[in-house]
C-alpha positions as CSV (number, residue, x, y, z in Angstrom):
1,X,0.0,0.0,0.0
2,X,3.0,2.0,0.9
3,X,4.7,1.6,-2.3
4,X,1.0,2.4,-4.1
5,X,0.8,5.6,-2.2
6,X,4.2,6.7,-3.4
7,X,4.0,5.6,-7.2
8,X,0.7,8.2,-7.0
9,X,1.8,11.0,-5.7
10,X,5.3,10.9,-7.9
11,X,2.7,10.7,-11.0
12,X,0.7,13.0,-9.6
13,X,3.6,15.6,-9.0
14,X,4.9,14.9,-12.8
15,X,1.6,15.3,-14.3
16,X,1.1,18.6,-11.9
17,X,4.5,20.1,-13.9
18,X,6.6,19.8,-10.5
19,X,10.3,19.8,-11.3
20,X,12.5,19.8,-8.7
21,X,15.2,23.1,-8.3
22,X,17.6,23.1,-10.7
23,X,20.9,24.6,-9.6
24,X,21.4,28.0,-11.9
25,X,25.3,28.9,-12.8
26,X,26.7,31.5,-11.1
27,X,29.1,34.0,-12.5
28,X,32.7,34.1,-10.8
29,X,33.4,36.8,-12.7
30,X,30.3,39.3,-12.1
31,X,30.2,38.0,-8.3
32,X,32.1,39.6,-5.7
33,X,32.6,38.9,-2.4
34,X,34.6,42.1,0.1
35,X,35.5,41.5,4.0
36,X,35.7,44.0,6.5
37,X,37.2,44.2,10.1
38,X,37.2,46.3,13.1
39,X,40.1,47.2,15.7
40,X,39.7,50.6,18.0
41,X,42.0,52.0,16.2
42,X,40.5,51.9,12.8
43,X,39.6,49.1,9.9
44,X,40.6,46.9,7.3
45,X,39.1,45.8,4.2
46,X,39.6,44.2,0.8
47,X,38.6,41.3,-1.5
48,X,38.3,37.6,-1.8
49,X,37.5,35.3,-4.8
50,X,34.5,32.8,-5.4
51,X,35.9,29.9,-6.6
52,X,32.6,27.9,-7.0
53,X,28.7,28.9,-6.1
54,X,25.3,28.2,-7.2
55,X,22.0,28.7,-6.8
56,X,19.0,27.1,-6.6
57,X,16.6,28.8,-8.2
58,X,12.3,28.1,-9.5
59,X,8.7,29.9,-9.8
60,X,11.3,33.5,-9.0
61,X,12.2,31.8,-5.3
62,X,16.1,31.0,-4.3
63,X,14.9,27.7,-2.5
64,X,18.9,26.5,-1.6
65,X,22.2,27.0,-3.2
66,X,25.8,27.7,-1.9
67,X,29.3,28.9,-2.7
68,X,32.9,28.1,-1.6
69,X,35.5,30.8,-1.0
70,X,39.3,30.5,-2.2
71,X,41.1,31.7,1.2
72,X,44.4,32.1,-1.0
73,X,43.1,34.7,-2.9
74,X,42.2,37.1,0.2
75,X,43.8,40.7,-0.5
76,X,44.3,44.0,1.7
77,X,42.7,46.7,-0.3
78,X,43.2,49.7,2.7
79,X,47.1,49.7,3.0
80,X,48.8,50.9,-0.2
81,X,52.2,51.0,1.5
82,X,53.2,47.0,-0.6
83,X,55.4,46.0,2.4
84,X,52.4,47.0,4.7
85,X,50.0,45.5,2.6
86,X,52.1,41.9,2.4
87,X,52.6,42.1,6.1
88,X,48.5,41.9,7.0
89,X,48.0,39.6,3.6
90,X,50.5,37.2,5.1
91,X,49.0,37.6,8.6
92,X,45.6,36.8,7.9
93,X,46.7,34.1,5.7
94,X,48.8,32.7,9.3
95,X,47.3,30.8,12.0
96,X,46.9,33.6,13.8
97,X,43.9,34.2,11.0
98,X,42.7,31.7,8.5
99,X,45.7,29.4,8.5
100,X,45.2,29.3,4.9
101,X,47.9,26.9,4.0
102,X,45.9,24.3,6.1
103,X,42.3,25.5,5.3
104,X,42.2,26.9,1.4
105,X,38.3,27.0,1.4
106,X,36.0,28.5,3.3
107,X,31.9,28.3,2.6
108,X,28.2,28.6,3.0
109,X,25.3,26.6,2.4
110,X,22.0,27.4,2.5
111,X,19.6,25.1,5.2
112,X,16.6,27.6,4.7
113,X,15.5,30.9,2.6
114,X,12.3,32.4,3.4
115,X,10.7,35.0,1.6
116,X,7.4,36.9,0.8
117,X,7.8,38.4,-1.8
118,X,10.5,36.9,-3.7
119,X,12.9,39.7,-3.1
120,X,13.8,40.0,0.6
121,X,15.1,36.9,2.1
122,X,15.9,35.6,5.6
123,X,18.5,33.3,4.6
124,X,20.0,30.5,7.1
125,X,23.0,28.6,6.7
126,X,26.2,27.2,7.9
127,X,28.9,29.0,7.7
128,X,32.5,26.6,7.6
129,X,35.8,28.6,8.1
130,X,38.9,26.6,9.1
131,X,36.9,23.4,9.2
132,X,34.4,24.6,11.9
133,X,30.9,24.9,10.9
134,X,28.4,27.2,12.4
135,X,24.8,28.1,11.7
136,X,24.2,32.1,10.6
137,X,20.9,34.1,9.8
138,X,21.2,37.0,7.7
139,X,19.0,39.0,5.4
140,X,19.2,39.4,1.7
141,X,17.8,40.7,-1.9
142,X,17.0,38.9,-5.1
143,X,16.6,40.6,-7.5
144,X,16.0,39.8,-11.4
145,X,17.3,41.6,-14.2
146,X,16.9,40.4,-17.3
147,X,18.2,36.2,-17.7
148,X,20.4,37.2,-14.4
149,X,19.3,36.8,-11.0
150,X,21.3,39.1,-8.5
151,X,21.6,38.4,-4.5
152,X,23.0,40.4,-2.3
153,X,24.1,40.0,1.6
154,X,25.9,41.5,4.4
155,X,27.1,38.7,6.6
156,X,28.6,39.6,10.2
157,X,30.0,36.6,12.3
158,X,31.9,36.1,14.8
159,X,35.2,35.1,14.3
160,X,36.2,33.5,17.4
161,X,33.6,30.8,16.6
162,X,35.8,29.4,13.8
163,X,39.1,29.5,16.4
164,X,40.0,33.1,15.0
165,X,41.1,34.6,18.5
166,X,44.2,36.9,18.0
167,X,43.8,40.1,20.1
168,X,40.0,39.7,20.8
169,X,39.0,40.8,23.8
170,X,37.2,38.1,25.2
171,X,40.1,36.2,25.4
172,X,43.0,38.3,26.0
173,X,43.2,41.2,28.6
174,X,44.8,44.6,28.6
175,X,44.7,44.9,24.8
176,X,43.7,48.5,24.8
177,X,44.5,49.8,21.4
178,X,45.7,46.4,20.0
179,X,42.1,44.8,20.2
180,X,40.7,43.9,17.6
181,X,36.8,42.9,17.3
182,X,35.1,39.8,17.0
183,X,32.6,40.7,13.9
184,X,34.1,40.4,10.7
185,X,31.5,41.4,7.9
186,X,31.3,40.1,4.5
187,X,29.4,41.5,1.4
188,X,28.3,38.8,-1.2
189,X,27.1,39.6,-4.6
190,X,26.2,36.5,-6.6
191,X,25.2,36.8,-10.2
192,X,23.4,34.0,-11.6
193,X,22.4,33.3,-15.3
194,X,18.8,31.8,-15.4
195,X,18.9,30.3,-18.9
């Protein structure tokens, strides 16, 4: 009976014109993906490459989809001094940071997106950096244009979650101007091509 009940509602899904989501390619090229970080006395941002993503995408809903960041590429886009600017590339890239030479990727996958309109999103996922994986909530936009669907975020977390606890406060005292903060924000733009 089991087996009748499921060979029904398959055929009835199929003759319904359910498909299920189809993963939509996302462009490496148009997406872009910049960090930012806090200390007391000032900030530091810059860029990081995509090196995979994509979404999931029917009926003008994102119902799932993911992308994997390429922790080599991370660049310092504040400090123009070049010795500067290879000093804190090489730092984050340390295990003080990312240790990037044991963890190259870092990404997100989408659990749950919820929507009422099709444009502004709660998205929830877990976050991996390092080999940790966390669980984050964050709000974002879809929006079409044309054959291209364009999401947007800005994801704050907490870096000490993923081990990344050089000069925070909660775990070192007496910093004073040396501490840096524990939310490190991250602006994703993925372009996909809905064919």
């Amino acid at each position: 009976m089991k087996v009748l009940s499921s060979l029904l509602l398959v055929t009835m899904l199929i003759s319904s014109g359910f498909h299920a989501p189809a993963p939509i390619t996302v462009s490496k090229t148009e997406s872009t993906l910049s960090w930012k970080a806090k200390k007391v006395t000032g900030e530091h941002f810059g860029k990081i490459q995509l090196s995979d993503a994509t979404l999931d995408y029917q009926n003008d809903r994102i119902l799932g989809g993911s992308f994997e960041i390429d922790m080599t590429t991370i660049v310092v886009e504040d400090i123009k001094d070049e010795g500067s600017n290879k000093r804190l590339t090489d730092h984050l890239k340390s295990d003080d940071f990312f240790s990037v030479d044991k963890f190259k990727k870092a990404s997100f996958k989408i659990t749950d997106a919820k929507t009422s309109n099709g444009t502004d999103y709660q998205i929830t996922g877990n976050l991996t950096i390092k080999g940790i994986s966390h669980a984050i909530t964050f709000p974002a936009k879809a929006l079409k244009s044309g054959n291209k669907v364009i999401t947007t975020a800005n994801i704050v977390f907490d870096r000490t979650k993923f081990d990344i606890k050089y000069r925070s406060g909660n775990y070192f005292e007496n910093l004073a101007d040396k501490l840096i903060y524990d939310d490190v924000e991250m602006e994703v733009k993925l372009v996909a091509v809905n064919s």
